[in-house]
VOGUKOL-775060 format. One record per residue (C-alpha): residue in three letters; x negated, z, y. Coordinates in steps of 0.1 Angstrom, whole numbers, padded with zeros to 4 digits, always signed. Each point is the difference from the previous one (the first is absolute). Layout:
BEGIN
ALAXZY...
END
This chain:
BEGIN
UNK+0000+0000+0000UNK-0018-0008+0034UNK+0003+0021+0029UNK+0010-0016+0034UNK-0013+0002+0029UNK+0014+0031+0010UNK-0001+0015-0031UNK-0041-0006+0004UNK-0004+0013+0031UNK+0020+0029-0009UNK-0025+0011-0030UNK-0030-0008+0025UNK+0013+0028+0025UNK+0006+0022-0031UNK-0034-0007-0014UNK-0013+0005+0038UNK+0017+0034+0001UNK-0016+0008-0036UNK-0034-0003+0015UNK+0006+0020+0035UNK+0018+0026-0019UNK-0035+0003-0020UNK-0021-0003+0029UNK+0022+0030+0017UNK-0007+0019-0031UNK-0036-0002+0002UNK+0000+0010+0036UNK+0018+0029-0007UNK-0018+0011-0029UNK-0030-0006+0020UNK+0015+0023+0027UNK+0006+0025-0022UNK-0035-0003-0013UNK-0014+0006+0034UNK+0022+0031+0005UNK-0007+0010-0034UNK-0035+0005+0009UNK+0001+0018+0030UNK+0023+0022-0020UNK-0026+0010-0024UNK-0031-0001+0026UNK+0019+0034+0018UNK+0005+0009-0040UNK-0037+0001-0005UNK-0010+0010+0034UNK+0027+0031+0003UNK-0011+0008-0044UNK-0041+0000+0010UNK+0007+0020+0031UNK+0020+0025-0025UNK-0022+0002-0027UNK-0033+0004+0029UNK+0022+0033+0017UNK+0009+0013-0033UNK-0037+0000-0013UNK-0012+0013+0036UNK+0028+0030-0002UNK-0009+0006-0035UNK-0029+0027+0000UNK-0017-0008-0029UNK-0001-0038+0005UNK-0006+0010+0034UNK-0036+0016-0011UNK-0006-0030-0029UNK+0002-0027+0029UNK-0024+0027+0023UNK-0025-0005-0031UNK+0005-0038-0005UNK-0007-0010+0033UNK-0035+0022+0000UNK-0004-0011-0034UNK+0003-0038+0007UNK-0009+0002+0037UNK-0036+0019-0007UNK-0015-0017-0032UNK-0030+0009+0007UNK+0005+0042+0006UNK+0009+0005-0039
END
């Protein structure tokens, strides 16, 4: 069965539509990529600052980081 001429033009606009509905897709996801990372930047910046003030308030790894950095700051005084 052939398609007429409107019938052809019809499925190109679909088939157009197909292809900017994929290309709007990978923008978003991209977006949402972009966002994404941010995101987990703050994660690992606000989770390192935790971990560095719990180990600073803790008195005993308080005292082992006061011996590492002599230990590995002065090589030579052992």
């Amino acid at each position: 069965m052939a398609l007429d001429p409107y019938e052809k033009r019809a499925a190109m606009h679909k088939a157009m539509v197909i292809r900017l509905r994929m290309a709007a897709a990978a923008h978003e996801l991209a977006a949402t990529t972009a966002i994404t990372e941010r995101s987990m930047r703050q994660f690992v910046d606000t989770w390192n600052s935790s971990v560095a003030r719990e180990v600073a308030e803790h008195p005993d790894l308080a005292e082992l980081n006061v011996q590492l950095d002599g230990y590995y700051e002065n090589p030579g005084k052992r």
